[in-house]
Each structure stands twice: as structure tokens, then as C-alpha cells.
C-alpha positions as CSV (number, residue, x, y, z in Angstrom):
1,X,0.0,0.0,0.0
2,X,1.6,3.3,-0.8
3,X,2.4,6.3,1.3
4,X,0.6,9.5,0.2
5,X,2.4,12.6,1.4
6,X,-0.1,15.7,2.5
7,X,-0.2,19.5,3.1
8,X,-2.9,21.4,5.2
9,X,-3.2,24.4,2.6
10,X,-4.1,26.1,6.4
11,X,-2.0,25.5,8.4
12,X,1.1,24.1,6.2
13,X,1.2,21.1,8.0
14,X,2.7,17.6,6.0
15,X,2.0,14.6,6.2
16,X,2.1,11.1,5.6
17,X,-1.1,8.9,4.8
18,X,-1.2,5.1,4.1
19,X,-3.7,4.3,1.3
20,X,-4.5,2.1,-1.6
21,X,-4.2,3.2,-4.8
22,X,-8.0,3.2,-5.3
23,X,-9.2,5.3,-2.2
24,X,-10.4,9.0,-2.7
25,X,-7.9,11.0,-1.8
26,X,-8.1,12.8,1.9
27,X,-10.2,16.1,2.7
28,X,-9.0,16.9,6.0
29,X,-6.1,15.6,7.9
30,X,-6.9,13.2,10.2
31,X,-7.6,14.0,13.9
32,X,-7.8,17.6,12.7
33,X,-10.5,19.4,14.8
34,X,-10.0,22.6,12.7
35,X,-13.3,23.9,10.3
36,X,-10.9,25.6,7.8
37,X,-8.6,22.2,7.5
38,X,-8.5,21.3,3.3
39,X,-5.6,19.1,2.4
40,X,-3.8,18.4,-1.0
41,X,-2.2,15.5,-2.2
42,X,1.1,16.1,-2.9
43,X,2.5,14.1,-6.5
């Protein structure tokens, strides 16, 4: 399963993600309480 890496375009925060290659990327980091919390997938 590949590693996915992450930015919080709010707060600038990377990260990691474990996900198949089929899954939808991410929306919001996870364990994020913030409203304002969008992540991108970084290529």
C-alpha cells in the first residue's frame, strides 16, 4: 500500500497517509479538529 504525502493548505502542516491506490484522496487531515482544515495531495 503506498504512502501519500499531505499539506494542510491552512496551516502548512505535512503529512504522511497510508492508502491504496484506489481510495479518494483525503479532505482533512486526520484528527484535525480545525473547520478551515482542506488538504492536497502532494504528487
Amino acid at each position: 500500500m503506498p504512502t501519500y504525502d499531505y499539506i494542510c493548505k491552512e496551516c502548512e502542516e505535512r503529512f504522511e497517509h497510508f492508502q491504496t491506490m484506489s481510495s479518494e484522496p483525503l479532505t482533512q487531515r486526520p484528527g484535525c479538529d480545525r473547520d478551515a482544515c482542506n488538504v492536497i495531495r502532494l504528487i
